[in-house]
Structures are given as structure tokens and as C-alpha cells.
C-alpha positions in Angstrom: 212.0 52.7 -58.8 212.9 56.1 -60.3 210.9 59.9 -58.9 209.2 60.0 -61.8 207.6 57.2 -64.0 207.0 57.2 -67.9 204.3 54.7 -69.4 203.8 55.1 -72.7 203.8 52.3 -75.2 205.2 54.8 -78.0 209.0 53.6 -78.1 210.2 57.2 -79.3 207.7 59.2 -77.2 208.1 57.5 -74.4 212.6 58.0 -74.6 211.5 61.8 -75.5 209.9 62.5 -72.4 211.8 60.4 -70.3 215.3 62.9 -71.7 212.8 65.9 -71.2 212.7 65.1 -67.5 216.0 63.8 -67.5 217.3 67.1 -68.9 216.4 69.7 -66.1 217.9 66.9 -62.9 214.9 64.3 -62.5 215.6 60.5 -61.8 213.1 59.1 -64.8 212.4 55.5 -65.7 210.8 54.5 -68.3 207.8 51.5 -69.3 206.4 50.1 -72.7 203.0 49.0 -70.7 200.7 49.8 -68.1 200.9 46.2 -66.9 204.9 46.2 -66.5 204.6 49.0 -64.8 201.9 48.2 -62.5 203.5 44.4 -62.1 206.6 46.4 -61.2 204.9 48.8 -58.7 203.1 46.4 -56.8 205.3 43.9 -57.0 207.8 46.3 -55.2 205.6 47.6 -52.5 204.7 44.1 -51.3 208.7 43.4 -51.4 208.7 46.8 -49.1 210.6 48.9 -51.7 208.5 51.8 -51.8 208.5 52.2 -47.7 209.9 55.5 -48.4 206.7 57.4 -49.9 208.9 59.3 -51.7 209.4 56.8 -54.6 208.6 57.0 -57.1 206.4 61.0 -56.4 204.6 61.1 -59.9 203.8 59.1 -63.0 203.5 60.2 -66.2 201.0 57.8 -68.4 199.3 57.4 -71.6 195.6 56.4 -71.5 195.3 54.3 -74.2 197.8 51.3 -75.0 197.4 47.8 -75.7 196.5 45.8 -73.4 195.9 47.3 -70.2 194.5 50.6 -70.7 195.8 53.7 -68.3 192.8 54.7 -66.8 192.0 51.1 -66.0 195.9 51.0 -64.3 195.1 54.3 -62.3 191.8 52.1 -61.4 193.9 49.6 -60.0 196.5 51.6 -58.3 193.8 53.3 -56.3 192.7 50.3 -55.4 195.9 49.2 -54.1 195.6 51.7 -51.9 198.2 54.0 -54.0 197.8 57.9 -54.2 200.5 58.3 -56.6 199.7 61.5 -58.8 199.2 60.6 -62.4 198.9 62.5 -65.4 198.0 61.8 -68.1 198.7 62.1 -72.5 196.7 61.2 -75.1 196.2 61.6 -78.3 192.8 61.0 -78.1 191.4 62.9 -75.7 187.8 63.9 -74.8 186.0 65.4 -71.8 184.2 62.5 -71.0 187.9 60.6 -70.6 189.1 63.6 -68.7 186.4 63.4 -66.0 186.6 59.6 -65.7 190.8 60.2 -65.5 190.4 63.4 -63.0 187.6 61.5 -60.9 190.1 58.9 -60.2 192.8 61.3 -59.2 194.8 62.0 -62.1 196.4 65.4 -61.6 196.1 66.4 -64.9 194.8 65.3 -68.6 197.5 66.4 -71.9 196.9 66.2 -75.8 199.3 65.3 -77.7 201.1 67.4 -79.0 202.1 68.9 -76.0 205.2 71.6 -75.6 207.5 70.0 -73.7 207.9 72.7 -70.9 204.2 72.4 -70.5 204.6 68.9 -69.1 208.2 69.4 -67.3 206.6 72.3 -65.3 203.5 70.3 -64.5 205.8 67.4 -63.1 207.6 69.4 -61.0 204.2 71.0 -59.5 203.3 67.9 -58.4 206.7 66.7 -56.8 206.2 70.3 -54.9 202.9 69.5 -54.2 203.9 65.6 -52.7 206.3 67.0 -50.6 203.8 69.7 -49.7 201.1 66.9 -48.7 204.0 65.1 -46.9 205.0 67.6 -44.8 201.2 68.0 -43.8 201.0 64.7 -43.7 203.7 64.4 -40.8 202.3 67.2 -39.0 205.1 69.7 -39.7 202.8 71.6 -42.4 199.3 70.8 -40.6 198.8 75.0 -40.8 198.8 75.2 -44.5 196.3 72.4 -44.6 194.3 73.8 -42.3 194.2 77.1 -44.4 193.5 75.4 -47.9 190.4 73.5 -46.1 189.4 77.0 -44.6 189.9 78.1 -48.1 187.3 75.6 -49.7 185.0 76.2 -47.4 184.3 79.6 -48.7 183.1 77.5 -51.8 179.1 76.6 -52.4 178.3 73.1 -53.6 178.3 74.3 -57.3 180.9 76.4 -57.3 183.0 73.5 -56.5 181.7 71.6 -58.9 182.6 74.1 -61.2 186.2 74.4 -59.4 187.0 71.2 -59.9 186.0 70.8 -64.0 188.4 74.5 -64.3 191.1 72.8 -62.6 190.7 69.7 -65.0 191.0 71.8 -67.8 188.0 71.8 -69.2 187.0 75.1 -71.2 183.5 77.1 -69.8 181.9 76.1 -72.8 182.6 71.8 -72.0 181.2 73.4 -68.3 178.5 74.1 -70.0 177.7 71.3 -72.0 178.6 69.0 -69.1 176.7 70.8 -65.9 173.4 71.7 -68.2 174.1 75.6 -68.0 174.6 78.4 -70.1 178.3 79.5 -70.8 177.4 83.0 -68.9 176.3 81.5 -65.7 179.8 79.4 -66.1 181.5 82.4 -66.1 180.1 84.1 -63.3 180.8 80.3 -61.4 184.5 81.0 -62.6 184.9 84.6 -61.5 183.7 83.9 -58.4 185.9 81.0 -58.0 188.5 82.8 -58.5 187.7 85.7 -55.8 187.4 83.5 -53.1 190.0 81.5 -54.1 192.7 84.5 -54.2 193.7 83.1 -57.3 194.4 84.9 -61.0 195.0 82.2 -63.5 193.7 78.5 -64.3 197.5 77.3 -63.8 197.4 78.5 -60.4 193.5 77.0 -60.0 194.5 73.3 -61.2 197.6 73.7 -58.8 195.7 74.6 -55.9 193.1 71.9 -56.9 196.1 69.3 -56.9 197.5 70.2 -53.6 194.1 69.7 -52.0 193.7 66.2 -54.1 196.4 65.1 -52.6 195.7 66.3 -49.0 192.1 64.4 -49.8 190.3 67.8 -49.2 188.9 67.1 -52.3 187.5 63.9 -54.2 
């Protein structure tokens, strides 16, 4: 199987974003269903084609599609016992969908319409990130593990709740709505996040967020 998977159910979508990838050197492969795809995934890691953890490093995923839905396929690759980072594209989208995706371990959660650099720079952070985790993983990296769980450490309960729903890309206002307090005290959550975090942009929030995901640091 290909690095990078595509599941989308949208025929010309689906081919757009699979040339997208294709364009700046990654090995893509695209699927009209969840089900093929996850028939095909499974199929080959009983067969002992996915010893190297390597392949495929990310998938690419639409949540709704006839049939088998995406979140219930992330459901079901988790349950496997798979970690492979997902994101996902909708064109439905909502924050109660994005905190049911990003509390089964999707990376991230995109609209459609989407700019296409948007989503070829978030693929390739998390192909760094894998290879960052793997490294750990092995042992060679164990330091920079150590120093991200240092890092979360510095963080009180809710201000990690509040790290995590940032890093989803949810606005403070959907904090807000979703935690039961005012937009202010969200703010103050978010600057403080950021401090202790040594970090100066959401971007570089949802990547740091990702790297620990994967490192299960965080849930």
C-alpha cells in the first residue's frame, strides 16, 4: 500500500487530491470507500504487508460516504490496534464531528473547500511527525520525548483541555460554547498555553499536539 492513502467517495475530488500529493514526490493511492479501504488495510496486515510501520504513514479521509461512514472506519482501525494518523475533509463539518473525529485520533478535521497547500503541508507534518514518533519509538529519539512530556507537564488540567480543542481547530468562541466559559477566560487559557508551550501560532500548537498524539502523551 501506498505512504499516503485517499478515501473519498467523490470520483473527481478524490483524483484531485491524490495529483496534489502526487505533485510535490508522495507515493498516493487512491479509494472510492471506507470499506475497500479498510478491507484492504486489514486484509494486508493480517497477510504481514504492513510489517514495515512505515506503510502506508497517513490517511487522508472523508467523513461522510455511503456506506461506511469515516469516523465509524477510524473507529475500527483503532480498534484494530492501528495508530495510523488520519485526517479528515468534509463538507459538512461541525464541532461536535470534530471532537468525536479528534477524540479518536484524527490529526486534523478540513472543510471543504480547502486550498490545496493547506492540506499538502498538513500531510507532510504528519509523515515528519511518524518518523519523529518512530525514531522515539526505537529509542534513538527517546530525549525529545522525554522533553515534549516535560513540556505538558507544565500544563493544568484545563489548560489542556483547552490545548487540545486549539489544536483541533476549534475557534475560542466553539471553546466557549463547548467548556461552559466565557470567550475571555478562553483567551487567557490560550495565552497561557501558548507561554508555556514556547509556541507563537495555532499551526505550530496543532503540530506539537500531533507529535504528542502519536507519542500517546496525549489521548
Amino acid at each position: 500500500m501506498a505512504t499516503v492513502v485517499v478515501v473519498d467517495d467523490d470520483d473527481a475530488l478524490r483524483e484531485a487530491v491524490v495529483a496534489s500529493l502526487q505533485s510535490v514526490g508522495l507515493e498516493v493511492e487512491g479509494f472510492a470507500s471506507a470499506s475497500a479501504f479498510l478491507d484492504r488495510y486489514l486484509a494486508d496486515a493480517l497477510n504481514g504487508a504492513l510489517a514495515d510501520s512505515s506503510v502506508p504513514r497517513c490517511a487522508v479521509m472523508d467523513v461522510r460516504m455511503p456506506g461506511l461512514s469515516g469516523l465509524e472506519a477510524l473507529r475500527r482501525l483503532r480498534e484494530s490496534g492501528s495508530s495510523l494518523p488520519v485526517v479528515f475533509v468534509t463538507g459538512h463539518g461541525d464541532v461536535e464531528m470534530a471532537v468525536s473525529a479528534m477524540k479518536l485520533g484524527a490529526v486534523d478535521f478540513l472543510q471543504k473547500p480547502f486550498r490545496e497547500q493547506k492540506l499538502i503541508d498538513l500531510v507532510q507534518a504528519m509523515l515528519a511527525s511518524t518518523a519523529s514518533v518512530q525514531s522515539a519509538e526505537s529509542g534513538q529519539d527517546a530525549p525529545r520525548k522525554q522533553a515534549l512530556d516535560e513540556q505538558l507537564k507544565k500544563l493544568t488540567q484545563r489548560e489542556r483541555e483547552v490545548f487540545l480543542l486549539v489544536a483541533d481547530g476549534l475557534r475560542s468562541k466553539q471553546i466557549a460554547g463547548v467548556m461552559g466559559i466565557s470567550e475571555k477566560t478562553v483567551e487567557e487559557y490560550r495565552r497561557r498555553i501558548f507561554e508555556k508551550l514556547e509556541v507563537k501560532s495555532a499551526p505550530m500548537l496543532a503540530s506539537l499536539a500531533t507529535e504528542m498524539r502519536m507519542l500517546k502523551l496525549l489521548q
